[in-house]
TORLO-470210 format. One record per residue: x, z, y of N, C-alpha, C in turn; chain; residue in one letter. Coordinates in steps of 0.1 Angstrom, whole numbers, plus 5000, padded with zeros to 4 digits. Atoms other than C-alpha are relative to their C-alpha. Layout:
<lokols>
LOKOL   n_c1   n_c3   n_c2   ca_c1   ca_c3   ca_c2   c_c1   c_c3   c_c2   mol   type
LOKOL      X      Z      Y       X       Z       Y      X      Z      Y     A      A
...
</lokols>
This chain:
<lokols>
LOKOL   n_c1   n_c3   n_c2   ca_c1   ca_c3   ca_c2   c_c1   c_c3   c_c2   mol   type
LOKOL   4998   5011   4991    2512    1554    1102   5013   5003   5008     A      X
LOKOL   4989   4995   4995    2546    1553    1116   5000   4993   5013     A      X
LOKOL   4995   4997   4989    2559    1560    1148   5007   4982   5006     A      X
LOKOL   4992   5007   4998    2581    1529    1153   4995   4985   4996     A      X
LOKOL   5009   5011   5004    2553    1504    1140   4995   4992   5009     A      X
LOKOL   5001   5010   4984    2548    1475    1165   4983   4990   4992     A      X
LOKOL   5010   5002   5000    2513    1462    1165   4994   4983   4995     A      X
LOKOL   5005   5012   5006    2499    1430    1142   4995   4987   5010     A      X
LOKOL   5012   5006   4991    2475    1420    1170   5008   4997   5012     A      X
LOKOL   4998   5002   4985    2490    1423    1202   5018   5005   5002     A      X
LOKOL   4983   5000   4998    2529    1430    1195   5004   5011   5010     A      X
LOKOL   4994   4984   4985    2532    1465    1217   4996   5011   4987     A      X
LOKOL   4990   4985   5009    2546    1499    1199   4985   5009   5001     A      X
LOKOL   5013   4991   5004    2520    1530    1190   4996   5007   5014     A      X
LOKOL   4999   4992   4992    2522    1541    1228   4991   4988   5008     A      X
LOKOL   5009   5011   4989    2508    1509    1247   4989   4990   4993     A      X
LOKOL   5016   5007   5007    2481    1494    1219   4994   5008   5001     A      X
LOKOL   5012   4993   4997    2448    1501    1230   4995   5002   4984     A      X
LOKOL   5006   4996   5014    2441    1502    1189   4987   4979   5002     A      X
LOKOL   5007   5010   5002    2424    1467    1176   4992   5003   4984     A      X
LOKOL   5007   4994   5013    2397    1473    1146   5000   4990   4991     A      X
LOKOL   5005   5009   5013    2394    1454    1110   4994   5006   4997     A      X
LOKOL   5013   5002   5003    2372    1452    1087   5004   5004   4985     A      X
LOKOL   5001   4999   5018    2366    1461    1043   4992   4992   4999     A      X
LOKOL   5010   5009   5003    2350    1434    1028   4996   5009   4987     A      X
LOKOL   5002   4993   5012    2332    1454    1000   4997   4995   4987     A      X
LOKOL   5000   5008   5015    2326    1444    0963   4990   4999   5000     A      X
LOKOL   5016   4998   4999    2292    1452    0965   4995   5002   5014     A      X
LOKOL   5009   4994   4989    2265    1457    0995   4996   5013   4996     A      X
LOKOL   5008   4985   4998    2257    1494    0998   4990   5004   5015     A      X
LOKOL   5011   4996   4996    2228    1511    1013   5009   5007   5017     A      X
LOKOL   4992   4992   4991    2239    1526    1048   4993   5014   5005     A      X
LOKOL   5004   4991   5004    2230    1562    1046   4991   5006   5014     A      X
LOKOL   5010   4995   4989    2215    1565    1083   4990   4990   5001     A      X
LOKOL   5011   5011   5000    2191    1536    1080   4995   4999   4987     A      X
LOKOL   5003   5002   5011    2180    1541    1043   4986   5003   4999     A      X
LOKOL   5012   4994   4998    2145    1561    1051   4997   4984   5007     A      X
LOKOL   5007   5018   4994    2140    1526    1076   4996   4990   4988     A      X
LOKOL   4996   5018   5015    2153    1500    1043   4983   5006   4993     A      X
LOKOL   5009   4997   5010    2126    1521    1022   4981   4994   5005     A      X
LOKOL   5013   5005   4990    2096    1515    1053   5003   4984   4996     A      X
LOKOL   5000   5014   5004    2103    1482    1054   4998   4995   4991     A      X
LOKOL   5001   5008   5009    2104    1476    1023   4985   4999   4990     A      X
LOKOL   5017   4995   5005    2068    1491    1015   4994   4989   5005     A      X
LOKOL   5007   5009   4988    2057    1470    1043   4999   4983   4992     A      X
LOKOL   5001   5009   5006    2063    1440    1023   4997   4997   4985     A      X
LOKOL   4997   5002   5017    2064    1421    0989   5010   5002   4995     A      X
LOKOL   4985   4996   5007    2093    1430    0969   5004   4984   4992     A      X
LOKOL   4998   5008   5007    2089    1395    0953   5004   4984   5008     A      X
LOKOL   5002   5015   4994    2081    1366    0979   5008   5002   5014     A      X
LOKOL   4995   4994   4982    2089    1389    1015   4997   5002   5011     A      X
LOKOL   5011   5003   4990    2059    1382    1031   4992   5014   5002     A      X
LOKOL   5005   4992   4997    2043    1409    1048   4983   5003   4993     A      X
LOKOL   5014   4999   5008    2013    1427    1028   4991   4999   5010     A      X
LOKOL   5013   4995   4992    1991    1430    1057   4992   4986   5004     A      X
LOKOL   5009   5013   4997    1961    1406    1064   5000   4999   5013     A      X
LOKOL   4999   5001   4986    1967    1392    1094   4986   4994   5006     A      X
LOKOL   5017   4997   4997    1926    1381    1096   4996   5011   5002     A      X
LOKOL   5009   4992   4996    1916    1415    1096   5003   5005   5016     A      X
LOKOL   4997   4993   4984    1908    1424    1133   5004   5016   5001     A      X
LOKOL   5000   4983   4998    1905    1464    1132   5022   4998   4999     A      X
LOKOL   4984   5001   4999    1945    1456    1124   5006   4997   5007     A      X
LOKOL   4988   5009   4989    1956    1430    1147   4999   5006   5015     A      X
LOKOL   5004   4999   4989    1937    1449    1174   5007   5019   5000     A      X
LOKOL   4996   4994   5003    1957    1480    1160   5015   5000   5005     A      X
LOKOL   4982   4999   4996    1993    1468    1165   5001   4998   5013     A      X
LOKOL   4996   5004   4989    1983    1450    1197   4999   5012   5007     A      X
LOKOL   5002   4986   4991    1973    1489    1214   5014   5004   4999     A      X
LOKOL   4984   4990   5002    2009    1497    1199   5004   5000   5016     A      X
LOKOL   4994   5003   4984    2027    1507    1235   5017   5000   4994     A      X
LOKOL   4990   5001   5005    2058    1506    1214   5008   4997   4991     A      X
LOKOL   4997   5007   5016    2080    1490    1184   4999   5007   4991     A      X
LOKOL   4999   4990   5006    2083    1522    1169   4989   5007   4997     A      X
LOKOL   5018   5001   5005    2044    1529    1166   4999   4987   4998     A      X
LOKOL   5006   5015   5007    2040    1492    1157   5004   5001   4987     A      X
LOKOL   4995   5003   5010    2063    1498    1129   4990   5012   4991     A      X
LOKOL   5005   4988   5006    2043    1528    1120   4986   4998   4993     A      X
LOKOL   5012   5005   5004    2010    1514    1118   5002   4993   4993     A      X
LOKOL   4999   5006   5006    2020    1486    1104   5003   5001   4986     A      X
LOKOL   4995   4992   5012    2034    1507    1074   4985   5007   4997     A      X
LOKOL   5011   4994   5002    2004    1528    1075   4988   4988   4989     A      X
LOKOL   5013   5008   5004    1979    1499    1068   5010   4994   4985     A      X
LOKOL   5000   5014   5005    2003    1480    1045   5011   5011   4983     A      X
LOKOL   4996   4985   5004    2021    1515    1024   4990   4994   4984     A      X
LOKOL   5008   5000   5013    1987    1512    0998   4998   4992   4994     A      X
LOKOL   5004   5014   5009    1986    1475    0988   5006   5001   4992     A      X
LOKOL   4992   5003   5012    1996    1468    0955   5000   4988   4997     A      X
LOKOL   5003   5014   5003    1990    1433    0955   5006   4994   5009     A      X
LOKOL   4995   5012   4992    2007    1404    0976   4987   4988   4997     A      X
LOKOL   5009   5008   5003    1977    1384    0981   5001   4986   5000     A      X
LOKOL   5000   5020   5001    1972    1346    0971   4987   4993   5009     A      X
LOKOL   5009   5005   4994    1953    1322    0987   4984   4995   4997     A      X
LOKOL   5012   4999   5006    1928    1327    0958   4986   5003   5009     A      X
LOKOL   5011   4995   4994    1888    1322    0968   4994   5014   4993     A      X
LOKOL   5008   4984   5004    1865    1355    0964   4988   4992   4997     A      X
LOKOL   5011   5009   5007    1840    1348    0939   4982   4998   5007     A      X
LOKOL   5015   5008   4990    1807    1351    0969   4999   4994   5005     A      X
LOKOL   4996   5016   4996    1829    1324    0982   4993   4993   4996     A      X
LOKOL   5002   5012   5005    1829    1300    0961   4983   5001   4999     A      X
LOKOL   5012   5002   5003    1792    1311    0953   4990   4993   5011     A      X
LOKOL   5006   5005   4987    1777    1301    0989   5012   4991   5007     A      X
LOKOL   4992   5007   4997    1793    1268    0997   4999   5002   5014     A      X
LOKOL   5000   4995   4987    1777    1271    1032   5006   5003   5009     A      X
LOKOL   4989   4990   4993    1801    1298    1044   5012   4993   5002     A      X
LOKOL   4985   5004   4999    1834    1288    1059   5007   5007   4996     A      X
LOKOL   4994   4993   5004    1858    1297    1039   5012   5009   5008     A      X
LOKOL   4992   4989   4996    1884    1328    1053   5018   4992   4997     A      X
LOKOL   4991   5011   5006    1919    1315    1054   5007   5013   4994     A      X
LOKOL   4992   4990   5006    1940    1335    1029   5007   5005   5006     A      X
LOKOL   4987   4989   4999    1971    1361    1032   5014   4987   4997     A      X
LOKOL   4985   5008   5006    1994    1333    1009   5009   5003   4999     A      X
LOKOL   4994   4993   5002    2008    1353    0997   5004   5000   4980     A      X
LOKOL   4995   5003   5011    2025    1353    0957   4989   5004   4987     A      X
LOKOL   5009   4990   5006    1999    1375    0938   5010   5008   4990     A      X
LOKOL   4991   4995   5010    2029    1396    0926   4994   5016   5001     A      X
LOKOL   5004   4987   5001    2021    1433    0916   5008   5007   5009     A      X
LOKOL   4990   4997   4988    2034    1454    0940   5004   5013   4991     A      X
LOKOL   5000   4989   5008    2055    1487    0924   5000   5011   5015     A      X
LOKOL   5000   4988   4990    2059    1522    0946   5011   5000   5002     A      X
LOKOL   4984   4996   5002    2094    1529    0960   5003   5012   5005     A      X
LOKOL   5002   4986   5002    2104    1562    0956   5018   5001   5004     A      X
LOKOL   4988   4999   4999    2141    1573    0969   5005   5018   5000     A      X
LOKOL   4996   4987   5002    2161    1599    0955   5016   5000   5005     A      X
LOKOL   4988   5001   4994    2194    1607    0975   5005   4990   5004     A      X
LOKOL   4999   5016   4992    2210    1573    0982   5000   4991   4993     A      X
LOKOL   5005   5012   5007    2192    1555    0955   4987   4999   5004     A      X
LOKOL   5015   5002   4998    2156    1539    0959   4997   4993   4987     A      X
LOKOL   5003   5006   5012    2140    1531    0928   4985   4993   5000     A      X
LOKOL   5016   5002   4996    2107    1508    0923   4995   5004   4985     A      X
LOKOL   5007   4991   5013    2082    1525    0897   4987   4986   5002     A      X
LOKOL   5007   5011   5003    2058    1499    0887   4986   5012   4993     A      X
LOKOL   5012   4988   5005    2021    1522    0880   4993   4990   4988     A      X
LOKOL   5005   5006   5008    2004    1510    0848   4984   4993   5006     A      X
LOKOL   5017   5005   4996    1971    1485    0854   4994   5001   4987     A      X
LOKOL   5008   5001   5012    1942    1481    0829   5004   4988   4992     A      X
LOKOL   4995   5011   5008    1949    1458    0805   5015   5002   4990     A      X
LOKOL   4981   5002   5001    1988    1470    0803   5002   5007   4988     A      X
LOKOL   4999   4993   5013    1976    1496    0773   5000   4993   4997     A      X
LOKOL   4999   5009   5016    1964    1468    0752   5016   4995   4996     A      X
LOKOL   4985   5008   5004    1999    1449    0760   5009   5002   4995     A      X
LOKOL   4986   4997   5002    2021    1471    0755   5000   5005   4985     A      X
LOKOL   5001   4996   5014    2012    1478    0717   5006   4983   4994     A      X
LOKOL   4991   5010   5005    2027    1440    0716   5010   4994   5004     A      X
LOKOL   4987   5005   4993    2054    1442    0738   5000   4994   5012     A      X
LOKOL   5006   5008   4990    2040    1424    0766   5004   5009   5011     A      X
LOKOL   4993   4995   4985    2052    1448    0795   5007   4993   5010     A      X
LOKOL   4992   5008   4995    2062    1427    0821   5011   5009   5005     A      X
LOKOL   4986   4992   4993    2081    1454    0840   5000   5017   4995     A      X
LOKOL   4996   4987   5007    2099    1485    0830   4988   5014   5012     A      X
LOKOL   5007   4991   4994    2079    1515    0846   5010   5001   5013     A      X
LOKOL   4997   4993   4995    2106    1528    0867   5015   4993   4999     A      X
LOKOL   4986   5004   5005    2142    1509    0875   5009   5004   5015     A      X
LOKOL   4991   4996   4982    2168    1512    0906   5002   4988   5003     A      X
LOKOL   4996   5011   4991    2169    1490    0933   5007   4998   5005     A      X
LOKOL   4984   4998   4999    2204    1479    0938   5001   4997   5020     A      X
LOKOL   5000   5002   4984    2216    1476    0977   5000   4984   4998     A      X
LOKOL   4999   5018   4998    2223    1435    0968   4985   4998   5000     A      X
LOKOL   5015   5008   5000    2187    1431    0956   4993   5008   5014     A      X
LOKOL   5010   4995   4989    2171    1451    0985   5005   4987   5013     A      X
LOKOL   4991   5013   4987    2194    1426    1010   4996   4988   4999     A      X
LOKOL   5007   5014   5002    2181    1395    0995   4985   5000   5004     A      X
LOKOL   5016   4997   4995    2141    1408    0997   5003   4996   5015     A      X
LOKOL   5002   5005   4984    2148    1413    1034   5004   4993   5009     A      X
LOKOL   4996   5013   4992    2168    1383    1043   4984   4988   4999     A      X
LOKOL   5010   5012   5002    2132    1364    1031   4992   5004   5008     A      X
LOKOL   5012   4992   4990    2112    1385    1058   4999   4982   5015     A      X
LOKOL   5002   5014   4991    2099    1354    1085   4997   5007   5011     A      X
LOKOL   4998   4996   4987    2107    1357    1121   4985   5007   5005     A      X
LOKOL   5015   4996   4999    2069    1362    1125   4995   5014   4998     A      X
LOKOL   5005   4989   5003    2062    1387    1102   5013   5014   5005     A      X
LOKOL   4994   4992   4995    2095    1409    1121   4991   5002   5011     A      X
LOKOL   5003   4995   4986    2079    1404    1153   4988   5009   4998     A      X
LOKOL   5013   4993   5007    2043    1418    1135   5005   5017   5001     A      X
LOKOL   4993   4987   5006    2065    1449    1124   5008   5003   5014     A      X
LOKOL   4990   4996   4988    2082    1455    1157   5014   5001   5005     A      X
LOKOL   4985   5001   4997    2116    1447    1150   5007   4986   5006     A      X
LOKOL   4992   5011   4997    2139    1423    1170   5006   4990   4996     A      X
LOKOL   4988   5004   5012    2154    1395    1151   5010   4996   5003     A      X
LOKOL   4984   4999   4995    2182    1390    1174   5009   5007   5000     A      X
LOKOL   4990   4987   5001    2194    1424    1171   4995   5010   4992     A      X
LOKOL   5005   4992   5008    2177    1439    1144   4993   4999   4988     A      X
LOKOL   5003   5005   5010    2173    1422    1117   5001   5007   4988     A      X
LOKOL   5000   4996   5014    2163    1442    1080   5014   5000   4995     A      X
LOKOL   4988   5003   5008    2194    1429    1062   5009   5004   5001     A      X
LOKOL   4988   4995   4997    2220    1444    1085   5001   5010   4998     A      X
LOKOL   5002   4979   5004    2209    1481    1074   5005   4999   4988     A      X
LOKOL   4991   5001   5021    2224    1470    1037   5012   4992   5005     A      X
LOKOL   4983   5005   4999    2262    1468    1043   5010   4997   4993     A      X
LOKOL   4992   5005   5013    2286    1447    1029   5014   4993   5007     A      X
LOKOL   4981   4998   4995    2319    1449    1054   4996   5008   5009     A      X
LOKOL   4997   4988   4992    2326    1480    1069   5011   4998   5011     A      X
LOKOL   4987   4999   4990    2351    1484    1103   5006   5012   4998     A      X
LOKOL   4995   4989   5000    2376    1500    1105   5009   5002   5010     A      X
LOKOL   4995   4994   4981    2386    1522    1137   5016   5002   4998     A      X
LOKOL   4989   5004   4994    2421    1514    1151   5010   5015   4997     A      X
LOKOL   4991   4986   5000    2452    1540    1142   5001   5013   5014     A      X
LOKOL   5004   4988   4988    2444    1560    1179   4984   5006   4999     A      X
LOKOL   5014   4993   5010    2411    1571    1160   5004   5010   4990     A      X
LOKOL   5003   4990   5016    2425    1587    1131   5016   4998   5000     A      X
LOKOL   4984   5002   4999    2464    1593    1141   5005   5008   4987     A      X
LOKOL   4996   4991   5012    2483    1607    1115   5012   5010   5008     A      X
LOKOL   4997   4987   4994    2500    1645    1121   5011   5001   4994     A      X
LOKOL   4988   5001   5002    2537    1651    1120   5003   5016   5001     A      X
LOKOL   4997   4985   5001    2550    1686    1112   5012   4998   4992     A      X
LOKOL   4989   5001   5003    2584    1691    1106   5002   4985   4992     A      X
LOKOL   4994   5013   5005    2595    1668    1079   4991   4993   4993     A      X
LOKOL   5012   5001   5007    2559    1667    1063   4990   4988   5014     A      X
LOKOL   4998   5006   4992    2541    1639    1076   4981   4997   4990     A      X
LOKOL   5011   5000   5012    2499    1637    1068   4993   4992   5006     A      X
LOKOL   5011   5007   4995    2470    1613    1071   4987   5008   5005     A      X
LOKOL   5017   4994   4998    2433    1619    1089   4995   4999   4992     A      X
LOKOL   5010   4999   5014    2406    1625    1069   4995   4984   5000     A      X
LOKOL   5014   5016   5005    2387    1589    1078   5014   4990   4991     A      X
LOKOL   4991   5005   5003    2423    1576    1070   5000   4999   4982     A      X
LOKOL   5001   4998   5020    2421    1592    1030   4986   4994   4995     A      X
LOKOL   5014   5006   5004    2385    1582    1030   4997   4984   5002     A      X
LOKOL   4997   5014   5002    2390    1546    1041   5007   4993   4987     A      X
LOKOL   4994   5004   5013    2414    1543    1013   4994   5006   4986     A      X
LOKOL   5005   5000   5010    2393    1557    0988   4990   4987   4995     A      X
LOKOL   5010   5008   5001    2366    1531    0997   5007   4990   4998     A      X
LOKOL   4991   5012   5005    2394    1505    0994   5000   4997   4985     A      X
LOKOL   4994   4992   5014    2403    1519    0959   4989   4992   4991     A      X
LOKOL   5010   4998   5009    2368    1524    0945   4996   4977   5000     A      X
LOKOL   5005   5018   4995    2357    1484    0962   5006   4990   4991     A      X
LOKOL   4994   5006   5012    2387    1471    0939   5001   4999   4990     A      X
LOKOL   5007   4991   5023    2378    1492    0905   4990   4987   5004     A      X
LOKOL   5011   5008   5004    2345    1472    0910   5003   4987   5002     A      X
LOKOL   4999   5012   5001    2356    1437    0917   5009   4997   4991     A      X
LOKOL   4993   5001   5012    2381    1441    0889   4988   5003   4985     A      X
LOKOL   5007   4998   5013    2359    1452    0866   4985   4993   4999     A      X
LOKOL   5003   5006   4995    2335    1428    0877   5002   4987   4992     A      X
LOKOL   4997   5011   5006    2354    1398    0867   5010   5000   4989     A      X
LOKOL   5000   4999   5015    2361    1411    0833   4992   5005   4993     A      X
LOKOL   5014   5002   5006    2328    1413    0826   4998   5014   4993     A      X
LOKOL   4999   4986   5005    2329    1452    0819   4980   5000   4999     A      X
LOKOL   5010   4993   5003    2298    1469    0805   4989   5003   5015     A      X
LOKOL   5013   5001   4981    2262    1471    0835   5002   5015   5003     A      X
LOKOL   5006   4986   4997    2261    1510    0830   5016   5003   5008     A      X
LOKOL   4988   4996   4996    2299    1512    0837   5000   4989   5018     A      X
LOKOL   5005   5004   4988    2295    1489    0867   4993   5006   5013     A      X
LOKOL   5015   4990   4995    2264    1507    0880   5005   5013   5007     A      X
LOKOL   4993   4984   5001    2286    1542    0878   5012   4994   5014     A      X
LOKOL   4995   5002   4987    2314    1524    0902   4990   4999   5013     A      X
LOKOL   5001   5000   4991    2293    1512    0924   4989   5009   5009     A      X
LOKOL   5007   4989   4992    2269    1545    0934   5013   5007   5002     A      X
LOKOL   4986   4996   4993    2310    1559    0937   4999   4995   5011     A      X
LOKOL   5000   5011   4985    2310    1529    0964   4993   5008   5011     A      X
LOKOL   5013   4995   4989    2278    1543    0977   5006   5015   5007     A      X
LOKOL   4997   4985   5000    2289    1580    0979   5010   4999   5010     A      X
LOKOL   4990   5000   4989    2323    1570    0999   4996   4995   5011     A      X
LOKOL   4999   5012   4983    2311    1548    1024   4984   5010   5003     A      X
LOKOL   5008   4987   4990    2280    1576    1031   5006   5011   5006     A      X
LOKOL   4987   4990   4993    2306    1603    1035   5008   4999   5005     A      X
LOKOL   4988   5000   4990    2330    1589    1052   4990   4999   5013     A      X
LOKOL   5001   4999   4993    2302    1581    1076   4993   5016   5006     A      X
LOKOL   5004   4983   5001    2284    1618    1072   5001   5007   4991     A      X
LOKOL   4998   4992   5015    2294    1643    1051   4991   5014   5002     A      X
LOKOL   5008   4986   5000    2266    1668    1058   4986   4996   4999     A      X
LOKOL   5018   5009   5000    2234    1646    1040   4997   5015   4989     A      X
LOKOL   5005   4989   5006    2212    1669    1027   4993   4993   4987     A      X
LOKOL   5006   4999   5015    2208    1671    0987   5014   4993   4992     A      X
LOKOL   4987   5011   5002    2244    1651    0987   5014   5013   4996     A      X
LOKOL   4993   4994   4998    2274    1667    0976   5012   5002   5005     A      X
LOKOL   4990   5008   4992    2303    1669    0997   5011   4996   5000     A      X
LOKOL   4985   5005   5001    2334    1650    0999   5012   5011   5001     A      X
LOKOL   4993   4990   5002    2365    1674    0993   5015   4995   5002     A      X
LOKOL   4985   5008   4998    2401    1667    1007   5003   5011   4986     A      X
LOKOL   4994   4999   5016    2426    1678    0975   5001   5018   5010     A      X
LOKOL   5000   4985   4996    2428    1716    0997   4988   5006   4995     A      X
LOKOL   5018   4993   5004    2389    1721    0989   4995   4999   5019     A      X
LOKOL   5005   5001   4988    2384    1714    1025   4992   4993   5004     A      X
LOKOL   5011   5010   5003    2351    1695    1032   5012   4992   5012     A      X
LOKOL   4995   5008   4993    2362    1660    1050   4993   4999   5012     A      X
LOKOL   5006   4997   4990    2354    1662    1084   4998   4981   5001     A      X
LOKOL   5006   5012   4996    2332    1625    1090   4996   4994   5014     A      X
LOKOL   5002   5007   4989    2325    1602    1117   4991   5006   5007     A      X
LOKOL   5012   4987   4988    2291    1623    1128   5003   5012   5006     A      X
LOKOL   4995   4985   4992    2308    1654    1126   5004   5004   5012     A      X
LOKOL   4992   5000   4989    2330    1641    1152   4992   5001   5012     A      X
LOKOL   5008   5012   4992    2302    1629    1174   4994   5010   5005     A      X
LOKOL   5013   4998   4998    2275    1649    1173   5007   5020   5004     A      X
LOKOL   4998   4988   4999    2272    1688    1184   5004   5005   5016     A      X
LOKOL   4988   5000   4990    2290    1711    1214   5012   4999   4999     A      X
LOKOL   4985   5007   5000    2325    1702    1204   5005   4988   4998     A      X
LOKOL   4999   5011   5006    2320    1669    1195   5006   4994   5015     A      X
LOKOL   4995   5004   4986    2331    1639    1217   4989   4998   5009     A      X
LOKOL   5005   5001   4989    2305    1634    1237   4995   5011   5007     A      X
LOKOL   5004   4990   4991    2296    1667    1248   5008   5009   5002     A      X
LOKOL   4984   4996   4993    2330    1684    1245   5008   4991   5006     A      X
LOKOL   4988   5009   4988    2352    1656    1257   4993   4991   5011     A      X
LOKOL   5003   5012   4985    2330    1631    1281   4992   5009   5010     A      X
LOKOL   5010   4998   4989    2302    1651    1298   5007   5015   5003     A      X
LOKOL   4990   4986   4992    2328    1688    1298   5011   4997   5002     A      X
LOKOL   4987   5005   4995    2357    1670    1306   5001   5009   5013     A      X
LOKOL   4998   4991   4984    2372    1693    1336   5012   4986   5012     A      X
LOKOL   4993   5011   4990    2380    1659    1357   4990   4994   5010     A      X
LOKOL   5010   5003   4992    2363    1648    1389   4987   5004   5001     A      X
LOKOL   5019   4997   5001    2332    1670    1384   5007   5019   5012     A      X
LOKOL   5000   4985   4991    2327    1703    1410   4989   5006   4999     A      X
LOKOL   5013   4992   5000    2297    1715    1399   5001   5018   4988     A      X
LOKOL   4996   4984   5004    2319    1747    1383   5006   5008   5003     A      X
LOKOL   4990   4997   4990    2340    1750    1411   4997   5014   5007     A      X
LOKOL   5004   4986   4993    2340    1789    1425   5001   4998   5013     A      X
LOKOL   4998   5002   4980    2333    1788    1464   4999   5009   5000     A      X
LOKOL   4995   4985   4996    2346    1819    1478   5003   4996   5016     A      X
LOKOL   4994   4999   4994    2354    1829    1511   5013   4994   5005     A      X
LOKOL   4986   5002   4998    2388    1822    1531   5005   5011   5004     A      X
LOKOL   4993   4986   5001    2410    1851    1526   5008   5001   5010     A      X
LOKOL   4992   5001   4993    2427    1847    1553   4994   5006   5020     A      X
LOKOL   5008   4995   4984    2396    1855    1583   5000   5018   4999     A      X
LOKOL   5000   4983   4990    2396    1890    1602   4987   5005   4991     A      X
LOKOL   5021   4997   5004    2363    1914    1585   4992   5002   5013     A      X
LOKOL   5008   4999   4989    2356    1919    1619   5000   4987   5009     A      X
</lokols>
């Protein structure tokens, strides 16, 4: 970024812009590697087909369950707990002691799709749904009849669609906010990008280098373009598929490069790339080396001594 570069936004030199942020629009939605464990809860919590929350909202021992919640974060917990073992998205189908005793008032359904529910199982920063075999599925599969493969990957676009169909209702059920916390937004699909006084570039002699988020920004540029090129030349799924877990890989490392089971991003020295957490988090990071040990307006390290100057007698 050069020296002499006068600013897009607001027309002032590298010394008086506060820094203004853009944005990557990405080729694909990817998973965002600190909210992925959440995408996976949620996503148990529901149907993978319709969106609608598995849990019967007739049963009392339940509803009288979430209301003890004292917090969203135990609501969401229970709510997973109870709703974790369903395999079924229930329909508004009667139960056959129903129909047998007209008498009885009938119960009002779940209404729910009656789709099979599969297990989602996540291995590093893929989540895959495994579909468990029912009875019946030996006979079928000697004629081909398998509706679903055992075991496939759930791409970050299809997980984004599921939880855009989640209903304001069934959030509030689950304990999440829908004004500021809506499912969807944990599957990302335009990244920001922090202002050249974030990630200055280093001038030594006549050699002149970028920051790490700087080379990692532009890889995610790079990789984002392979895939929309290759995209709309209709390239091969498995070659597709291969860009965009690359996708996934840059835009988790640039935001942490210290996931556990992950391997790590490598500037061209062999030097791991130092990431947005890295920066953050720890005692040298910024908030606990630069804001809260800052040596400015604080005196609670100040030596009180004597005045050197009084008599000892």
């Amino acid at each position: 970024i050069d020296r002499n570069f006068k600013c897009q936004t607001c027309g002032e030199g590298p010394g008086d812009c506060p820094g203004h942020f853009g944005h990557i629009e990405l080729a694909r939605p990817v998973y965002h590697a600190g909210f992925l464990v959440k995408v996976k809860k949620i996503l148990e919590c529901i149907c993978v087909n319709c969106g609608k929350l598995k849990a019967d909202l007739h049963d009392d021992d339940f509803r009288n369950r979430v209301r003890r919640a004292d917090s969203d974060k135990k609501r969401l917990s229970i709510v997973w707990e109870y709703c974790k073992g369903k395999m079924v998205c229930e329909s508004d189908e009667m139960k056959e002691e129903e129909e047998n005793d007209p008498e009885k008032p009938a119960k009002p359904g779940h209404g729910g799709c009656g789709h099979f529910q599969p297990l989602i199982r996540k291995d590093g920063l893929k989540l895959y749904l495994v579909y468990k075999k029912r009875k019946g599925d030996e006979d079928d599969e000697g004629e081909g009849k398998m509706a679903q493969p055992e075991k496939r990957l759930l791409t970050a676009g299809e997980a984004h669609s599921i939880l855009r169909k989640i209903s304001s209702q069934d959030l509030r059920i689950m304990g999440l906010n829908e004004r500021y916390a809506r499912p969807e937004w944990m599957v990302l699909s335009v990244i920001p990008v922090p202002p050249p006084p974030v990630r200055p570039s280093i001038h030594s002699d006549s050699m002149r280098s970028e920051d790490d988020l700087t080379y990692k920004l532009a890889d995610i540029l790079k990789t984002s373009a392979t895939l929309r090129k290759h995209d709309s030349e209709g390239a091969p799924a498995h070659v597709v598929a291969e860009i965009e877990q690359l996708l996934q890989f840059h835009v988790a490392t640039y935001m942490d490069n210290e996931l556990a089971g992950q391997p790590r991003a490598m500037q061209k020295s062999g030097r791991p790339v130092k990431a947005i957490r890295s920066r953050l988090k720890g005692k040298e990071g910024r908030l606990r080396g630069n804001l809260m040990g800052k040596r400015v307006d604080f005196s609670a390290r100040t030596v009180i001594t004597g005045d050197p100057n009084i008599a000892l007698d």
